[in-house]
mmCIF file as gemmi writes it, N, C-alpha and C atoms, coordinates in Angstrom:
data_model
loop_
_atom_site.group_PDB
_atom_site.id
_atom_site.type_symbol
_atom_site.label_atom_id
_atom_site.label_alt_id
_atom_site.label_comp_id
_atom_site.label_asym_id
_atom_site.label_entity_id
_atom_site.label_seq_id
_atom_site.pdbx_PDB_ins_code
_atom_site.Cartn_x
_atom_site.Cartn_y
_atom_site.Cartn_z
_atom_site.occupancy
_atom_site.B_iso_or_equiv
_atom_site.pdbx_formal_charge
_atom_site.auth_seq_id
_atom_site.auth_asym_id
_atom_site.pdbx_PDB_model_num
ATOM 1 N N . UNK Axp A 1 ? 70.737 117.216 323.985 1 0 ? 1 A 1
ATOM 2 C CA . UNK Axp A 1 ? 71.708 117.369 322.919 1 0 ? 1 A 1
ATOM 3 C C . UNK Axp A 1 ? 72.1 118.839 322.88 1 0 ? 1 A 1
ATOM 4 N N . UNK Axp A 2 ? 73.531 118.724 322.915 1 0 ? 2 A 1
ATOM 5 C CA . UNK Axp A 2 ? 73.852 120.588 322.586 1 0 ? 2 A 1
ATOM 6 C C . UNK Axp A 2 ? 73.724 121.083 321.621 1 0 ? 2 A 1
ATOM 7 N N . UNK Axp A 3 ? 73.323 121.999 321.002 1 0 ? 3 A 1
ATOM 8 C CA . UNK Axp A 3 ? 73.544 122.623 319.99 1 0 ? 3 A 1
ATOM 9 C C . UNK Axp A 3 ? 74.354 121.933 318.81 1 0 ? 3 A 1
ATOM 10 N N . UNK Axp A 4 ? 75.977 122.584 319.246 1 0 ? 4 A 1
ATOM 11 C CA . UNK Axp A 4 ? 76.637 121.995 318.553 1 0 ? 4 A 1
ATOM 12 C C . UNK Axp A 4 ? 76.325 120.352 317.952 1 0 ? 4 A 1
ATOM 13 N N . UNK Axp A 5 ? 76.097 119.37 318.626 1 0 ? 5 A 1
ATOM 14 C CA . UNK Axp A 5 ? 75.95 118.235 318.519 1 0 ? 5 A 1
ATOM 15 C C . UNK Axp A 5 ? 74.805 118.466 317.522 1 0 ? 5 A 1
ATOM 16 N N . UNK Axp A 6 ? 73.377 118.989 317.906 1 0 ? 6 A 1
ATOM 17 C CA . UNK Axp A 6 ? 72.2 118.956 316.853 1 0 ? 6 A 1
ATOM 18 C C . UNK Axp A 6 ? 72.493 119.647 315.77 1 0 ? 6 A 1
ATOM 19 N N . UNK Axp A 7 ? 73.572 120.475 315.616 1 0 ? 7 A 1
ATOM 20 C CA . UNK Axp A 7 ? 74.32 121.309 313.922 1 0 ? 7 A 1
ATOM 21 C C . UNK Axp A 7 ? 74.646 119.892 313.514 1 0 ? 7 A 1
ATOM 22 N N . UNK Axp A 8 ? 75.919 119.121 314.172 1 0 ? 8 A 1
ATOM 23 C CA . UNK Axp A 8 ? 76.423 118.165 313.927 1 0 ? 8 A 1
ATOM 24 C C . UNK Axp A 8 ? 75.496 116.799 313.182 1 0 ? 8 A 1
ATOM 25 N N . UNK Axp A 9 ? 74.72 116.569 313.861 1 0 ? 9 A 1
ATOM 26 C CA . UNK Axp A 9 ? 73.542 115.646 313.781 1 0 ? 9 A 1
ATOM 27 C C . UNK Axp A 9 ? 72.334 116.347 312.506 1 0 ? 9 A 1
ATOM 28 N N . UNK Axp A 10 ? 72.053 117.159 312.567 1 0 ? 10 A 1
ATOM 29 C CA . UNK Axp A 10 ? 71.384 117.561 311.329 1 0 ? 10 A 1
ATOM 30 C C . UNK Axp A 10 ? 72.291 117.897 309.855 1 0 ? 10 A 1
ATOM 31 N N . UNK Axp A 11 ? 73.603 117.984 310.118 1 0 ? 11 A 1
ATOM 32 C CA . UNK Axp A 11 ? 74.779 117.594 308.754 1 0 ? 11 A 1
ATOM 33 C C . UNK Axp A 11 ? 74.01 116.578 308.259 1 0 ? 11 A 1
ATOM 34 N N . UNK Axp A 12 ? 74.736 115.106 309.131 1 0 ? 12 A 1
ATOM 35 C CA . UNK Axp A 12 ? 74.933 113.946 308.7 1 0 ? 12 A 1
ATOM 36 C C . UNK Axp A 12 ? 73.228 113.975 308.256 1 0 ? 12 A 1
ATOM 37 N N . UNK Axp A 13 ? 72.401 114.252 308.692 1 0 ? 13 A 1
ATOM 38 C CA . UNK Axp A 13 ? 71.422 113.7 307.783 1 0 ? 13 A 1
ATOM 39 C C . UNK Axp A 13 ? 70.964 114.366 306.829 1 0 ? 13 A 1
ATOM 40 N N . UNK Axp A 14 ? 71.369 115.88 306.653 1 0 ? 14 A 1
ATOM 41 C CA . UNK Axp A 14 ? 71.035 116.146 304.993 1 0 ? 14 A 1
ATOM 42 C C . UNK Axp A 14 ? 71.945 115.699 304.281 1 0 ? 14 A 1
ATOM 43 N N . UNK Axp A 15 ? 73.491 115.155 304.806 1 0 ? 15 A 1
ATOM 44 C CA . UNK Axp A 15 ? 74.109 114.863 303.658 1 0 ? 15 A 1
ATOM 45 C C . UNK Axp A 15 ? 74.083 113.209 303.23 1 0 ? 15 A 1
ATOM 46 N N . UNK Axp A 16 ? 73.315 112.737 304.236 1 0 ? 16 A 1
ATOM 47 C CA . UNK Axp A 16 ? 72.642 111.378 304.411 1 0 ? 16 A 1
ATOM 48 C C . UNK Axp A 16 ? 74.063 110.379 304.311 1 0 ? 16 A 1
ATOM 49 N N . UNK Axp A 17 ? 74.805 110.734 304.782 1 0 ? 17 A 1
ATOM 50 C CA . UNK Axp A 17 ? 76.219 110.354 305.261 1 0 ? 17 A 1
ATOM 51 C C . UNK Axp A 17 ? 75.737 108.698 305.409 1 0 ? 17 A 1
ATOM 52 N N . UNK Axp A 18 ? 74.96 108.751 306.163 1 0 ? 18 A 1
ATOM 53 C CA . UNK Axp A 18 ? 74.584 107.091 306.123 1 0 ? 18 A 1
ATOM 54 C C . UNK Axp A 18 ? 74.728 105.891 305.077 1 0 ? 18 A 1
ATOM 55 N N . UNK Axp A 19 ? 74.347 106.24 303.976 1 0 ? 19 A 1
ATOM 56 C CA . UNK Axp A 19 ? 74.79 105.737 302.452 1 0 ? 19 A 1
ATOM 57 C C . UNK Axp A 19 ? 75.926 104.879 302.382 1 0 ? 19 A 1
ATOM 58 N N . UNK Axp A 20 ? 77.059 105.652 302.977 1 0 ? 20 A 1
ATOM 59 C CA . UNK Axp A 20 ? 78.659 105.383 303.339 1 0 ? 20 A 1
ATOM 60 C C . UNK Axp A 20 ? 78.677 104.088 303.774 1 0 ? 20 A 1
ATOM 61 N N . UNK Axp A 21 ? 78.107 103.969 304.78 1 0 ? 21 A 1
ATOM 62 C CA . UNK Axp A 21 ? 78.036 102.812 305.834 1 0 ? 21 A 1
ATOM 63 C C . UNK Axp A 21 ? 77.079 101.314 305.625 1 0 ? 21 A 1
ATOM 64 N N . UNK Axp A 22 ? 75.84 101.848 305.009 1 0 ? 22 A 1
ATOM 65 C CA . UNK Axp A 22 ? 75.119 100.92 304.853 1 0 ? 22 A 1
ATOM 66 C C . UNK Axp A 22 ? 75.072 99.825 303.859 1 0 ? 22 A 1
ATOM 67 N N . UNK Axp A 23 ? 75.212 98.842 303.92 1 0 ? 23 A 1
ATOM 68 C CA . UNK Axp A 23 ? 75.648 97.684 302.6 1 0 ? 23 A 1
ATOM 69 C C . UNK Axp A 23 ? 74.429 97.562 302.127 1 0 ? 23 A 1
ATOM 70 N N . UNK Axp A 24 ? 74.565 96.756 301.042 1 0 ? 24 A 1
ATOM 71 C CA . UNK Axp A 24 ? 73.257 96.607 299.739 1 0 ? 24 A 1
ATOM 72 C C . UNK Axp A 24 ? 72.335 95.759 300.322 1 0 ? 24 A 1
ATOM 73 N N . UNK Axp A 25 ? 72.521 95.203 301.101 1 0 ? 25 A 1
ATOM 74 C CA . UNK Axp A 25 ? 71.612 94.132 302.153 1 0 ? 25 A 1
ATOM 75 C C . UNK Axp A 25 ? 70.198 95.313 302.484 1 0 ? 25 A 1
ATOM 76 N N . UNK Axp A 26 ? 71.092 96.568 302.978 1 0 ? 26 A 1
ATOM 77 C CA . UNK Axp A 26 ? 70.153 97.054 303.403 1 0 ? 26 A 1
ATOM 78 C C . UNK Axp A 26 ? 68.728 97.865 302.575 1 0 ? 26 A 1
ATOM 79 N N . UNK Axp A 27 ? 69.6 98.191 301.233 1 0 ? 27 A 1
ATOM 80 C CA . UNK Axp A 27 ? 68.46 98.576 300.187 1 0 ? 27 A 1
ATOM 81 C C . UNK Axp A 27 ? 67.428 97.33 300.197 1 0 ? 27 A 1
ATOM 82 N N . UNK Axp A 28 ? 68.083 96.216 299.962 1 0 ? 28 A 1
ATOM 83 C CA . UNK Axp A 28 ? 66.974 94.912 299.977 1 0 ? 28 A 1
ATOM 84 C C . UNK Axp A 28 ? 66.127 94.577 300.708 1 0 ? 28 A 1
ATOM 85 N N . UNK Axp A 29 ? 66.636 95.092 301.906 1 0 ? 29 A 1
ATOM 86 C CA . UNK Axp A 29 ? 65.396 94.559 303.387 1 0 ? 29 A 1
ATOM 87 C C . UNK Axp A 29 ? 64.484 95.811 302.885 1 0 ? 29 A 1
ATOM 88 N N . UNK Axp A 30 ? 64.813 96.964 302.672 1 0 ? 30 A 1
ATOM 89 C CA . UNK Axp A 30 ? 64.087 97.87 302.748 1 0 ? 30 A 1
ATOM 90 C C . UNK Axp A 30 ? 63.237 97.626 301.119 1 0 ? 30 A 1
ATOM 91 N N . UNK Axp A 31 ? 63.735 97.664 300.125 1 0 ? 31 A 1
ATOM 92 C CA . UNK Axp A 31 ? 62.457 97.066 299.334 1 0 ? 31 A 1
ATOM 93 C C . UNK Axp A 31 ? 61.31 95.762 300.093 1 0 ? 31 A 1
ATOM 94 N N . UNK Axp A 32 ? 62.04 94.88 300.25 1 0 ? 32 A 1
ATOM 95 C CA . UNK Axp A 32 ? 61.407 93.801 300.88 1 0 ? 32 A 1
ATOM 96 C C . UNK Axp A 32 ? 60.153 93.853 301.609 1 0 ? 32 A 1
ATOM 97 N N . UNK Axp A 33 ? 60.551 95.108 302.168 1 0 ? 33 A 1
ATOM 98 C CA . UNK Axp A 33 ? 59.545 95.752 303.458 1 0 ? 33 A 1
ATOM 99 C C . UNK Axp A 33 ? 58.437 96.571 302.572 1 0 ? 33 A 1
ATOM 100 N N . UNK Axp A 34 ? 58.935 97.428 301.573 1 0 ? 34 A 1
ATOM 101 C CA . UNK Axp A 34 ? 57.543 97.867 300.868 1 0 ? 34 A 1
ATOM 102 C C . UNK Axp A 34 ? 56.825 96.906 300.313 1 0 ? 34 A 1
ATOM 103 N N . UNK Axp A 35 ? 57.516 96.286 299.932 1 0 ? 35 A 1
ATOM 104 C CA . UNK Axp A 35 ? 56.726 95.128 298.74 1 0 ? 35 A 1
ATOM 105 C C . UNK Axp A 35 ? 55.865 94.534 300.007 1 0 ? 35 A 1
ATOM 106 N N . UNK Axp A 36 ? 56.279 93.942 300.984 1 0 ? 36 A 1
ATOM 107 C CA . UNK Axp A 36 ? 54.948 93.66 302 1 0 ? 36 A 1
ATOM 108 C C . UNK Axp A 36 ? 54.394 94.547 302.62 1 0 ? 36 A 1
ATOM 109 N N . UNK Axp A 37 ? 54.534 95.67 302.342 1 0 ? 37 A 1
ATOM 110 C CA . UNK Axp A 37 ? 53.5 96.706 302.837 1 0 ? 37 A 1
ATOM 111 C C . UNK Axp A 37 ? 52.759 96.988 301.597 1 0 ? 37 A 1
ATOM 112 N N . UNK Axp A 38 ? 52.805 96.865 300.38 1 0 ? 38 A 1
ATOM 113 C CA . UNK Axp A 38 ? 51.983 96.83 299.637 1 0 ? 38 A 1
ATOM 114 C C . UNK Axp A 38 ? 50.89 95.329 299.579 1 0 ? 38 A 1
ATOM 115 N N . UNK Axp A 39 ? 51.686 94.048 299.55 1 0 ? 39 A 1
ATOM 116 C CA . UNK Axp A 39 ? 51.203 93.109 299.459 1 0 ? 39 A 1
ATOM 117 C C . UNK Axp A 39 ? 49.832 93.186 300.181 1 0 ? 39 A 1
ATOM 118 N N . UNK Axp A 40 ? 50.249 93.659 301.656 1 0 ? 40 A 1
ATOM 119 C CA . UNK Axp A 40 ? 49.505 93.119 302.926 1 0 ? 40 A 1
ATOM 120 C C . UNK Axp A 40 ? 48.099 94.285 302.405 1 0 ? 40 A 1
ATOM 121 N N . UNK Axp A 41 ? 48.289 95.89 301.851 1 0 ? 41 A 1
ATOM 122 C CA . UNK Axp A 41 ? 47.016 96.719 301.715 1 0 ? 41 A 1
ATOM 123 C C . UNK Axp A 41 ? 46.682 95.934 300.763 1 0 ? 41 A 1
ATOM 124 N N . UNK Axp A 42 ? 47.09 95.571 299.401 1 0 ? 42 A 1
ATOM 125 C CA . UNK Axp A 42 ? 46.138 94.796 298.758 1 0 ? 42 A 1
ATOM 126 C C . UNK Axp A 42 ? 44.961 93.517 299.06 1 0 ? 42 A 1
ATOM 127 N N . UNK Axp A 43 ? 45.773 93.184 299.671 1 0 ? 43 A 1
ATOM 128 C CA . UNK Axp A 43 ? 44.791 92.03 300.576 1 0 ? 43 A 1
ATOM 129 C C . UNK Axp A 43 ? 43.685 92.275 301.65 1 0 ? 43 A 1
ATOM 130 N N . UNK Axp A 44 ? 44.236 93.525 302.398 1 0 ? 44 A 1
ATOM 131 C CA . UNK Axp A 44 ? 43.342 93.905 303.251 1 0 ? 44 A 1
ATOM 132 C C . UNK Axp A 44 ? 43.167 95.45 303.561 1 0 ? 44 A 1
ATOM 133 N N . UNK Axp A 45 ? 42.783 95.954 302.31 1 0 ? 45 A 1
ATOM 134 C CA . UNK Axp A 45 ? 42.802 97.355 302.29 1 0 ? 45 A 1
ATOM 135 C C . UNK Axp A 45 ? 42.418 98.234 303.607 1 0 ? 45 A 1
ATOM 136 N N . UNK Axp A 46 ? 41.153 97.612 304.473 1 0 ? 46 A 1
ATOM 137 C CA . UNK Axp A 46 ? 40.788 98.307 305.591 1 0 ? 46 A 1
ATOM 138 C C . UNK Axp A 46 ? 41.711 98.705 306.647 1 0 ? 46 A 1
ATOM 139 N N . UNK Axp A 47 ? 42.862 97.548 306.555 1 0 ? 47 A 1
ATOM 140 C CA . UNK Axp A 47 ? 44.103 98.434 307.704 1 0 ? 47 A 1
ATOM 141 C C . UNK Axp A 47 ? 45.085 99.479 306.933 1 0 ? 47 A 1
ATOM 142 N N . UNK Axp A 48 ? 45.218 99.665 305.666 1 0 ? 48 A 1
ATOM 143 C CA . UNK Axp A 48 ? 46.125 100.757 305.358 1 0 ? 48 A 1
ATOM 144 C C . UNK Axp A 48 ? 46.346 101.586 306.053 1 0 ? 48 A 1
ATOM 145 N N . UNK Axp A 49 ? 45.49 102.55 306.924 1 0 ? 49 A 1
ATOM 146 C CA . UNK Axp A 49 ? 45.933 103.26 307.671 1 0 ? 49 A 1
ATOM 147 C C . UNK Axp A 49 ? 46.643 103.225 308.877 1 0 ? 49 A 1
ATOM 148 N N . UNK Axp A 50 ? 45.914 102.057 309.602 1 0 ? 50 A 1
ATOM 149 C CA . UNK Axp A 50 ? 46.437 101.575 310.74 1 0 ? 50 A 1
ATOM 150 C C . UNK Axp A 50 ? 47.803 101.171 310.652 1 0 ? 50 A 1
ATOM 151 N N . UNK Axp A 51 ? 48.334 100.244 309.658 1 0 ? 51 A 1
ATOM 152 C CA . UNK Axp A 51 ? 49.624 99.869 309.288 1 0 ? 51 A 1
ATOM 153 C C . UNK Axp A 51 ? 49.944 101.426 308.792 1 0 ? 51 A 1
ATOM 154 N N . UNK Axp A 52 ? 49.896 101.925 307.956 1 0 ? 52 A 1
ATOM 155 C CA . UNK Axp A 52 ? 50.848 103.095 307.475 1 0 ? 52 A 1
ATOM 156 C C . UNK Axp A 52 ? 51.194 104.234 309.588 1 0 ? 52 A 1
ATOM 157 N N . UNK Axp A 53 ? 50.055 104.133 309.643 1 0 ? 53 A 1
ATOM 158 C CA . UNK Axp A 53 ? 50.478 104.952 311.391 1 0 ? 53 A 1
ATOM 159 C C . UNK Axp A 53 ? 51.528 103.865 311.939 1 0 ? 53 A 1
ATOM 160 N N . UNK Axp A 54 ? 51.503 102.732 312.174 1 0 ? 54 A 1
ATOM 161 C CA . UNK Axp A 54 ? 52.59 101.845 312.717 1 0 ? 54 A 1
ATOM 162 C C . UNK Axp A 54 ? 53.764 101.97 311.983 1 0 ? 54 A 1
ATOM 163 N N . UNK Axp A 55 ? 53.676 101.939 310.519 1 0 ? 55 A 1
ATOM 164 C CA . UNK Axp A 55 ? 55.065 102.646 310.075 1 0 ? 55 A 1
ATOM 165 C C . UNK Axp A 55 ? 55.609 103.104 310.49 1 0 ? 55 A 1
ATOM 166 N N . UNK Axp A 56 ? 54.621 104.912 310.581 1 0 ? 56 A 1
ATOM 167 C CA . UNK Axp A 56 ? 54.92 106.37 310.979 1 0 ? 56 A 1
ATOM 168 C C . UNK Axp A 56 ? 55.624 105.984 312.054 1 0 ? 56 A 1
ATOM 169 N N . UNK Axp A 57 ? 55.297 105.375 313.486 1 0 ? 57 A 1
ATOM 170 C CA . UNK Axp A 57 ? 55.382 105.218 314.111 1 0 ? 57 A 1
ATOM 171 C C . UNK Axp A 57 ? 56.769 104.392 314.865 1 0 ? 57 A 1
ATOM 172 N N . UNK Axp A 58 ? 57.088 103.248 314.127 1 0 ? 58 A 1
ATOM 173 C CA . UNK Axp A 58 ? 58.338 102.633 314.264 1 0 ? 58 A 1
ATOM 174 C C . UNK Axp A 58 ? 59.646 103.359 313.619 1 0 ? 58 A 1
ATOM 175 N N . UNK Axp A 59 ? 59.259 104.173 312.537 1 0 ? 59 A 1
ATOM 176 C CA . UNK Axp A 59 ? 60.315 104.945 311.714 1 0 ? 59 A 1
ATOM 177 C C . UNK Axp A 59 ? 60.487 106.277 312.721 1 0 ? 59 A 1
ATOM 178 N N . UNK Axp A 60 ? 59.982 106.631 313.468 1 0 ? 60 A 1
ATOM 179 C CA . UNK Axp A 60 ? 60.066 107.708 314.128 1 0 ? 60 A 1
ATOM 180 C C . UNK Axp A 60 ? 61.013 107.272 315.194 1 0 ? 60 A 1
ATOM 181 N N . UNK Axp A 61 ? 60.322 105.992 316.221 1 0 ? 61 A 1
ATOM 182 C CA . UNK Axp A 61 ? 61.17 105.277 317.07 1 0 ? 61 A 1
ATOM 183 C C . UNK Axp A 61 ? 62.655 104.995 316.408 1 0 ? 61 A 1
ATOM 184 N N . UNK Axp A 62 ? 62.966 104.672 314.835 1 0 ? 62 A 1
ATOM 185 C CA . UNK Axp A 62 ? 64.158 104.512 314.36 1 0 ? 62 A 1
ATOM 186 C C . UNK Axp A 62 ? 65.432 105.758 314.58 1 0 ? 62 A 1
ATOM 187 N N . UNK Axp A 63 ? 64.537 106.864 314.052 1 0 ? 63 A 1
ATOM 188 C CA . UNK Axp A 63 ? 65.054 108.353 314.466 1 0 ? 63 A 1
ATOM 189 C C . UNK Axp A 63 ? 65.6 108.685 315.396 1 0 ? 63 A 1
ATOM 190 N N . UNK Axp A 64 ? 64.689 108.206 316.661 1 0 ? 64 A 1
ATOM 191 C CA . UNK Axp A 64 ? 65.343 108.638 317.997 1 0 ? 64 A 1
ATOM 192 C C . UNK Axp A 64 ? 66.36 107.604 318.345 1 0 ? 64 A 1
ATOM 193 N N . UNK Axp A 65 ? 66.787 106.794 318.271 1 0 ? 65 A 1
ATOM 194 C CA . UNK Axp A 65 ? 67.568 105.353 317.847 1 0 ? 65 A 1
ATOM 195 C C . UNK Axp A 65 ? 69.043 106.217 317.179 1 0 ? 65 A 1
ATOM 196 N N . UNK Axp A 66 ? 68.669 106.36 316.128 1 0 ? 66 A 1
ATOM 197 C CA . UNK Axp A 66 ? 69.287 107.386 315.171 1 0 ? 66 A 1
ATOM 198 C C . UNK Axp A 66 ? 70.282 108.291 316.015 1 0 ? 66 A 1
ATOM 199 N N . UNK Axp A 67 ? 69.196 109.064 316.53 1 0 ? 67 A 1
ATOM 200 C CA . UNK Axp A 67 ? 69.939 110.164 317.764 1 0 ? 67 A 1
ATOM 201 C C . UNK Axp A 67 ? 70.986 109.664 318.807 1 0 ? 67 A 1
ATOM 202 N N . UNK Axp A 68 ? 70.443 108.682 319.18 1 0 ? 68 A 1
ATOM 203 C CA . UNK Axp A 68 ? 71.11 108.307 320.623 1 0 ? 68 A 1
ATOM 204 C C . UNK Axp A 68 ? 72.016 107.764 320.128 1 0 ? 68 A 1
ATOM 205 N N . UNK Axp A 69 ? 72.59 107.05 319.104 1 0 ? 69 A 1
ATOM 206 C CA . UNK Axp A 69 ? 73.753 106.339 318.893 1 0 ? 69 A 1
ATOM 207 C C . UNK Axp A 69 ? 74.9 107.796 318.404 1 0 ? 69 A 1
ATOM 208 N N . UNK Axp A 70 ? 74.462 108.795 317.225 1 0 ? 70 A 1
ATOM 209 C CA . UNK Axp A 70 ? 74.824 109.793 317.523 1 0 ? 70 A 1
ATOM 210 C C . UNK Axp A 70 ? 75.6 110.471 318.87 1 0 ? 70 A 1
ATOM 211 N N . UNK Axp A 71 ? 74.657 110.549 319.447 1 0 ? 71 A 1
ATOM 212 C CA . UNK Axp A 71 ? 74.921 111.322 320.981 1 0 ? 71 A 1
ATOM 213 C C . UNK Axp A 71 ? 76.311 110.355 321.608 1 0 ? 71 A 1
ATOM 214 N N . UNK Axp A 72 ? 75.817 109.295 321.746 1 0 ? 72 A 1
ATOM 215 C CA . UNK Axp A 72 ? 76.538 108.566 322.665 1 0 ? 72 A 1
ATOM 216 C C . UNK Axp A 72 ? 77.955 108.022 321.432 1 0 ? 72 A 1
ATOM 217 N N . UNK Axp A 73 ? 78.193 108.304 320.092 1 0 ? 73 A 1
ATOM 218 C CA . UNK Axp A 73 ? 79.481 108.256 319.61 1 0 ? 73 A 1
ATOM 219 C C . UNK Axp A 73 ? 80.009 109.878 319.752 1 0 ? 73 A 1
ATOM 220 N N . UNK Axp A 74 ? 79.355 110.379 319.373 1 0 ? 74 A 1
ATOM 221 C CA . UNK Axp A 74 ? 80.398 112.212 319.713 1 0 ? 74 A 1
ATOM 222 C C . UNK Axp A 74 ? 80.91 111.91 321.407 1 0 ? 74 A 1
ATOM 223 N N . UNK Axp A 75 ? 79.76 111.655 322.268 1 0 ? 75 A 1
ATOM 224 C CA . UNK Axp A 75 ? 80.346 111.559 323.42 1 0 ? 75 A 1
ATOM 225 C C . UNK Axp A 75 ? 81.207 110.703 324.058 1 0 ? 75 A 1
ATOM 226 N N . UNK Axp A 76 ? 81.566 109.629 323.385 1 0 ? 76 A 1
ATOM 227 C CA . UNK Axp A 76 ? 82.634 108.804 323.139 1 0 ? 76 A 1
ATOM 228 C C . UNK Axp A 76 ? 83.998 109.158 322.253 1 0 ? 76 A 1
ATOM 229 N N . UNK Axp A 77 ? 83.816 109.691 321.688 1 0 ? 77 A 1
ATOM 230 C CA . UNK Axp A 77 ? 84.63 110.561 320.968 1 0 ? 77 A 1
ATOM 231 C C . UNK Axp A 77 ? 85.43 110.893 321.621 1 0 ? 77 A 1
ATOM 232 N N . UNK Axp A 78 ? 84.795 112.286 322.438 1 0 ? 78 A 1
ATOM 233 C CA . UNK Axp A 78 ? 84.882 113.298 323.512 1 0 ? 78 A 1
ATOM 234 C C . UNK Axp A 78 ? 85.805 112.449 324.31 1 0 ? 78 A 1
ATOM 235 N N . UNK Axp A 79 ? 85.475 111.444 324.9 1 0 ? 79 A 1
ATOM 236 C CA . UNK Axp A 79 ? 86.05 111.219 326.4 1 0 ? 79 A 1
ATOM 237 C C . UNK Axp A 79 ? 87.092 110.376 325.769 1 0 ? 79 A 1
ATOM 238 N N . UNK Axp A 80 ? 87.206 108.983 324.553 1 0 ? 80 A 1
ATOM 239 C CA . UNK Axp A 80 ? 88.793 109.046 324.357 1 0 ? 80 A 1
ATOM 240 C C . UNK Axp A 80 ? 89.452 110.033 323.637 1 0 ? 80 A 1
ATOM 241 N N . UNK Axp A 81 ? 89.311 111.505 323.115 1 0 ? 81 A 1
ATOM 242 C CA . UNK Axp A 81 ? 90.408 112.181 323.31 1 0 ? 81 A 1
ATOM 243 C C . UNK Axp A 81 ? 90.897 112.993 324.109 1 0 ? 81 A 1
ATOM 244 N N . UNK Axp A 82 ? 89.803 113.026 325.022 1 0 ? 82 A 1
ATOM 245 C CA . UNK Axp A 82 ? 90.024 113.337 327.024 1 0 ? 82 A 1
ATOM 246 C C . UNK Axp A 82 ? 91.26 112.139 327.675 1 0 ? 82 A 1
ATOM 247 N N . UNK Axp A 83 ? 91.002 111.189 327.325 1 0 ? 83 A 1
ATOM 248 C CA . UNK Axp A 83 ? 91.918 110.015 327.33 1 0 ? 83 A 1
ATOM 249 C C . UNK Axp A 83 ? 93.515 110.213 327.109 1 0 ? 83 A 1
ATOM 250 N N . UNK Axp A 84 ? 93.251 110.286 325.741 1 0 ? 84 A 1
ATOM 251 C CA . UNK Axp A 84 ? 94.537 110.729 325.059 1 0 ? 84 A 1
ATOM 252 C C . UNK Axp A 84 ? 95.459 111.43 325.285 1 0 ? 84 A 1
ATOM 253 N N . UNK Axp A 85 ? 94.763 112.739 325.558 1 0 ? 85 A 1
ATOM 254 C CA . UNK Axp A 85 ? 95.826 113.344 326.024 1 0 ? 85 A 1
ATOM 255 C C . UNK Axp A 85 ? 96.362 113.421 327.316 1 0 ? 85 A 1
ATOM 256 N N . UNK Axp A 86 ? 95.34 112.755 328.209 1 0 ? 86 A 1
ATOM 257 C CA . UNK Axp A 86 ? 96.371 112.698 329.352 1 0 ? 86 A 1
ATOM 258 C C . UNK Axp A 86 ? 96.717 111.883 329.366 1 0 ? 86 A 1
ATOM 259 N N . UNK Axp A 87 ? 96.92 110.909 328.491 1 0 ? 87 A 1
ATOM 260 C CA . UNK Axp A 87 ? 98.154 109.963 328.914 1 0 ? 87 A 1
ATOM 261 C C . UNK Axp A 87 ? 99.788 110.105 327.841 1 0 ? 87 A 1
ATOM 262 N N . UNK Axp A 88 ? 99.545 110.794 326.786 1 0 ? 88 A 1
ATOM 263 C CA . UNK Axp A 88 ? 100.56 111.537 326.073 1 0 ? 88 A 1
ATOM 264 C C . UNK Axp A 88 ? 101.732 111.802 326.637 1 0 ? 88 A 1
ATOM 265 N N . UNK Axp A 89 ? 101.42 112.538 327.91 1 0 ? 89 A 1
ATOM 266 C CA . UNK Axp A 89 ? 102.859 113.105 328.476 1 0 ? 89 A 1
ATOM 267 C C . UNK Axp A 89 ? 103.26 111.608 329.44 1 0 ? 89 A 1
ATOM 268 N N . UNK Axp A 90 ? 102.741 110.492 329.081 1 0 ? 90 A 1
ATOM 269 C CA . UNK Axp A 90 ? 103.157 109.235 329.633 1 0 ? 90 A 1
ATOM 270 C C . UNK Axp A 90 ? 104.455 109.117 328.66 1 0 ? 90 A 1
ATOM 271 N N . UNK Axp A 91 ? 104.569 108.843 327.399 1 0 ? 91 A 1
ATOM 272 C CA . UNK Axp A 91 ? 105.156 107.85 326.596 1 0 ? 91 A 1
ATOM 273 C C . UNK Axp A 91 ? 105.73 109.38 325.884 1 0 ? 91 A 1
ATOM 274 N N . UNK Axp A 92 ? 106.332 110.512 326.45 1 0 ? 92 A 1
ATOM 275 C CA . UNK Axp A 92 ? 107.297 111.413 325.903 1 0 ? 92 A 1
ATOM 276 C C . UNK Axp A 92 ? 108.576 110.969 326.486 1 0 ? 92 A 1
C-alpha cells in the first residue's frame, strides 16, 4: 500500500465512513453475535479465552479484508479514469 493510499485508508476509518454504507441488518448480526458470545461464556466459562482469541483473531482477518477491498477499489478507480481519458478524445 502507498502511502498515500494508507493516509487515504486510515481517513475512512477514523471517520468510520463505513456507517454510510452499512444497513441496520448489520447492527443486528452484530448484536446477535455478542449475545452468543456471551451466552456460550456463561455456559462454559473455561473457553472464554480461547473464544475471545478466535474473535481477536477473525476480526483482525476482517481488517485485512477491510484493506484489500480498499486497495483494490482506489486501484480500480485509478485505472477507469486511466480509461477515461483516453478514450475522451474519441467522442470530441
Amino acid at each position: 500500500m502507498t502511502d498515500l493510499m494508507r493516509a487515504l485508508y486510515e481517513f475512512t476509518e477514523e471517520q468510520r465512513l463505513e456507517k454510510y454504507f452499512l444497513r441496520k441488518e448489520y447492527e443486528e448480526y452484530q448484536r446477535a453475535a455478542y449475545r452468543k458470545f456471551d451466552e456460550i461464556v456463561a455456559e462454559y466459562p473455561q473457553v472464554h479465552k480461547k473464544l475471545n482469541d478466535m474473535v481477536s483473531d477473525l476480526n483482525a482477518c476482517s481488517s485485512y479484508e477491510y484493506e484489500a477491498a480498499f486497495q483494490v477499489g482506489f486501484l480500480l478507480r485509478g485505472e477507469l479514469t486511466r480509461l477515461q481519458r483516453s478514450y475522451e478524445g474519441l467522442f470530441e
